[in-house]
N, C-alpha and C positions, 0 to 999 in steps of 0.2 A: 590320309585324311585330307578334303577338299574343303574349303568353307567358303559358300555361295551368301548375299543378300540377293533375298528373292520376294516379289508381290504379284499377284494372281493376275488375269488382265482382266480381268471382270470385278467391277468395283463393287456392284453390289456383294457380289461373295466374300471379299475385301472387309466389306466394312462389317459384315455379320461374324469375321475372324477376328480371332484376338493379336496378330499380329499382321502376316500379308496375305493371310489364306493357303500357303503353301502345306499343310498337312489336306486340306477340302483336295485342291490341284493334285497331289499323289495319291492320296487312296481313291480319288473318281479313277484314273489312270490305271492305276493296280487293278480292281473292279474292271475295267475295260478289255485289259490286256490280258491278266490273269483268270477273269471270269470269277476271282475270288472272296475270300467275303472278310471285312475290315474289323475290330475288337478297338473298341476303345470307350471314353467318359462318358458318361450320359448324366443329367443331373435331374430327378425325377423329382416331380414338383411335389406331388402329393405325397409321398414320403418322405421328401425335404431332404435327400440324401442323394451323394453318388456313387454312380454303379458303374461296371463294365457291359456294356451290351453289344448282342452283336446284330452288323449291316449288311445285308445281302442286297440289297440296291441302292445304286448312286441317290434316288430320290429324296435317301433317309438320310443321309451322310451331313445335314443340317442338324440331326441331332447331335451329332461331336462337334461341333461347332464351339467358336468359343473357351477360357479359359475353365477352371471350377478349382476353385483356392478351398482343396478339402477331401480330404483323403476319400478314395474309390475304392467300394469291394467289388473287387476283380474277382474273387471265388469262384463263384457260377461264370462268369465270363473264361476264365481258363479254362476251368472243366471242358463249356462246348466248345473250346478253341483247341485244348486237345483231340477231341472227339470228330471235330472236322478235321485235323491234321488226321488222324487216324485211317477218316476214310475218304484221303487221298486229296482234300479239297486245299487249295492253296488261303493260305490265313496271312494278316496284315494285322499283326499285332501294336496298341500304341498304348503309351503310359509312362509313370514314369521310370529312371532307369533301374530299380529297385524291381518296381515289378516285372519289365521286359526280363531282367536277368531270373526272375521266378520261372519263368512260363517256358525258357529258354532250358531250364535246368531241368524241369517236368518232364521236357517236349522228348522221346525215345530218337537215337541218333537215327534212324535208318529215315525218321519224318523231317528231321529238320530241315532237310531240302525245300521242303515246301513252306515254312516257317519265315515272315518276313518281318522285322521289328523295324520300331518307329518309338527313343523316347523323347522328352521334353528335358529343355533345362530347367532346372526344376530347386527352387529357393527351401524347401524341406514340406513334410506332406501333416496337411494341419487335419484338425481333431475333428471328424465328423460329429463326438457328439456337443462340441462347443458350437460348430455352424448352425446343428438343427436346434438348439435352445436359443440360440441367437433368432433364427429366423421363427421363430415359436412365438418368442415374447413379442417381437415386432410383428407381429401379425393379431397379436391381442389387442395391440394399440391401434392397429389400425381401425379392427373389424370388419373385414371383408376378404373375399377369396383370394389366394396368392392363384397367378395367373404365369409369372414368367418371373425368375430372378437373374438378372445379370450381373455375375458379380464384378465388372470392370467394366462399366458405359464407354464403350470410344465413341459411338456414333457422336452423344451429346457432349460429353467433354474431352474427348481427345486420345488418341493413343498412350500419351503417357501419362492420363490422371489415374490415379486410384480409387474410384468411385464407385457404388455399387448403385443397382436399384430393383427396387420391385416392382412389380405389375399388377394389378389388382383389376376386378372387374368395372372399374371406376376410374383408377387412379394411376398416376407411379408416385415412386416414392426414391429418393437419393438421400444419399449417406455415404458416408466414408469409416462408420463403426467399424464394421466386419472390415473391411482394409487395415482399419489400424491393429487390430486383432492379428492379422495374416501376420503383419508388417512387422509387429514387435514379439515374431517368434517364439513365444512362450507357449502356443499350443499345437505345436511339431513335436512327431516324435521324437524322441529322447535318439532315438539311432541316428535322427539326420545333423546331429550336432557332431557327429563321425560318418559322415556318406562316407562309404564303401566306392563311390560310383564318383565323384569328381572330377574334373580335369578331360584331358584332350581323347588318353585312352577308352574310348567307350564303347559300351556293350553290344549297342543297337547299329542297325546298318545308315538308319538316319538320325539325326538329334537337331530337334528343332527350338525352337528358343526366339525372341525378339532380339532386331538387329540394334542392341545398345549398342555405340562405338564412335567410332572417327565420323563413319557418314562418307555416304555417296553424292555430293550436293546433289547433280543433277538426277540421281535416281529416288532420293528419299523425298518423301511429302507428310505428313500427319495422318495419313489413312492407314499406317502403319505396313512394316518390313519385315519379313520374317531375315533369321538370320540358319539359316541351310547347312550342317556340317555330314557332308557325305564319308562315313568309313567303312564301308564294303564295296568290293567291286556289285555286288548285287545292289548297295543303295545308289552308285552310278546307275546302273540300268533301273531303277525306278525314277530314275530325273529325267529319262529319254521322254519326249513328246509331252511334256505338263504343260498346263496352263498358265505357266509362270513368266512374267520377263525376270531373268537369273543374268547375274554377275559376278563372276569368282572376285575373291577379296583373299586380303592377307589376313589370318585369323587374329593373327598380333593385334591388330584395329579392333576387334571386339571382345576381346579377352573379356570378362562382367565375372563379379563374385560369384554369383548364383552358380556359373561354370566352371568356378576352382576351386573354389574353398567352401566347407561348410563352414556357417552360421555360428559364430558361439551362443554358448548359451548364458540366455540372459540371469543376471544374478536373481533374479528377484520370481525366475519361475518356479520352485516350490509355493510361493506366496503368493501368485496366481493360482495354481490347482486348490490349494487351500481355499480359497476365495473361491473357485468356482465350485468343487464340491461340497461348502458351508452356508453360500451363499446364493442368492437370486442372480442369474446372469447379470443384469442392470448393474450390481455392483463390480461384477466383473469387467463391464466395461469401464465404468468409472478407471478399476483400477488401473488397467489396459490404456485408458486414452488421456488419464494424466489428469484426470479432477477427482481422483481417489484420496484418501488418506496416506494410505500408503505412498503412491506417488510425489505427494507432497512434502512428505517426511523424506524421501528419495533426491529431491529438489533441493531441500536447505542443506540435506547432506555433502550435496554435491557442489554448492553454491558455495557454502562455508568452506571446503578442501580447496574450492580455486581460487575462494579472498585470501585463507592461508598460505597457500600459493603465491601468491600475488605481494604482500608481504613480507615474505621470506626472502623476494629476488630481490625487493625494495633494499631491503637491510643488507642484502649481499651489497647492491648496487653504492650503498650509504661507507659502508667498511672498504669500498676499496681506494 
């Protein structure tokens, strides 16, 4: 395994990816080289949900664009991605590593030649139906058509905010709700509190991710970095000729949770699902972002154990 930081040389492309563009740069290349056709996120507005679709031209490849904190049904997207390996056409599967390892496991040995995987480092896969209830209610409040959701703005705040926004026929709209949601775990699948898929060994020939780490002074800037971990010789030759300026690095330097360890699970998520299937999303987030009841009760809990704490060392400190 190789680990590259990588950013596209075309900034607009750059800035419309969630990290340095280097997924846009390999599947246009793939597409070029292979003639083949790319499977990955799509986030469909009108059904508020995401899907797996597939790209038989570079033109479309704007549509995988971008992050989507929110589980993908890949279903129909394997299906025709088997169906193209089937009859012969070369595929550029991406997702996360849970799903590349599905599509992998489907794929009949005599096809996987032509079978090329691509996942993500990937924080655990959140609950599609808490994002469309999410993005439901905040649309009531609006009143007007959702037009584009991004769920992490860099353009306007930066690579590394957590911000999301909407688009409206009028309007946008920023928030950090849906972030704090993502961020405090509770509505990931229960499997990703034990990924299977963690760490260095992985499944996929590339695995892409943001270059959190040490830093390259003179290569990093805010327009954001992908961080590039080649483990096939086949995802070497998909790095041949990209649109990328690429730097090998010492992986050591960007070792990130999201890459080794799964997430535990937070004590209090029974009492989130409880809350959301009892209640109106709005109190879910309350609960989620820390002006719930619960939260609050959660706060003197915690407040009180560290004055006791605190205390305790007092009277050590008194006795000795």
């Amino acid at each position: 395994m190789r680990a590259y930081v990588a950013k596209h040389t075309k900034d607009d492309i750059r800035m419309k990816s969630r990290s340095g563009g280097a997924f846009f740069a390999i599947a246009q290349r793939f597409m070029d080289e292979y003639d083949g056709v790319v499977y990955g996120c799509y986030f469909d507005i009108g059904e508020k949900v995401a899907k797996h679709i597939r790209i038989d031209n570079s033109a479309d490849l704007s549509k995988l664009q971008g992050s989507k904190y929110v589980q993908s049904d890949s279903s129909d997207g394997m299906k025709q991605a088997l169906i193209d390996l089937h009859n012969g056409k070369k595929v550029l599967f991406s997702g996360t590593a849970c799903q590349v390892a599905g599509i992998i496991s489907a794929c009949p040995k005599v096809e996987k030649n032509n079978l090329f995987t691509l996942d993500i480092v990937c924080r655990g896969i959140p609950s599609p139906g808490v994002c469309t209830a999410w993005l439901n209610k905040k649309m009531e409040s609006i009143d007007d058509e959702l037009v584009q959701f991004d769920f992490r703005n860099k353009s306007k705040f930066g690579w590394a905010a957590a911000k999301e926004t909407i688009y409206t026929n009028s309007k946008q709209y920023d928030s950090d709700e849906y972030a704090k949601l993502f961020y405090g775990h509770n509505m990931i699948r229960p499997s990703c509190y034990k990924c299977l898929y963690r760490g260095l060994n992985r499944v996929s020939d590339i695995t892409l991710g943001d270059a959190w780490g040490v830093g390259e002074a003179d290569f990093f800037d805010e327009k954001g970095i992908s961080l590039v971990l080649v483990n096939s010789n086949r995802g070497e030759k998909m790095m041949e000729d990209v649109d990328l300026y690429v730097r090998e690095v010492d992986i050591q330097n960007y070792m990130q949770p999201a890459l080794t360890d799964s997430f535990k699970e937070p004590a209090d998520r029974n009492a989130f699902w409880r809350k959301y299937h009892s209640s109106d999303i709005l109190d879910v987030m309350l609960f989620e972002n820390g002006t719930g009841l619960f939260k609050v009760k959660r706060y003197v809990r915690k407040a009180a154990y560290q004055l006791f704490r605190r205390l305790g060392k007092n009277d050590e400190n008194l006795s000795k």
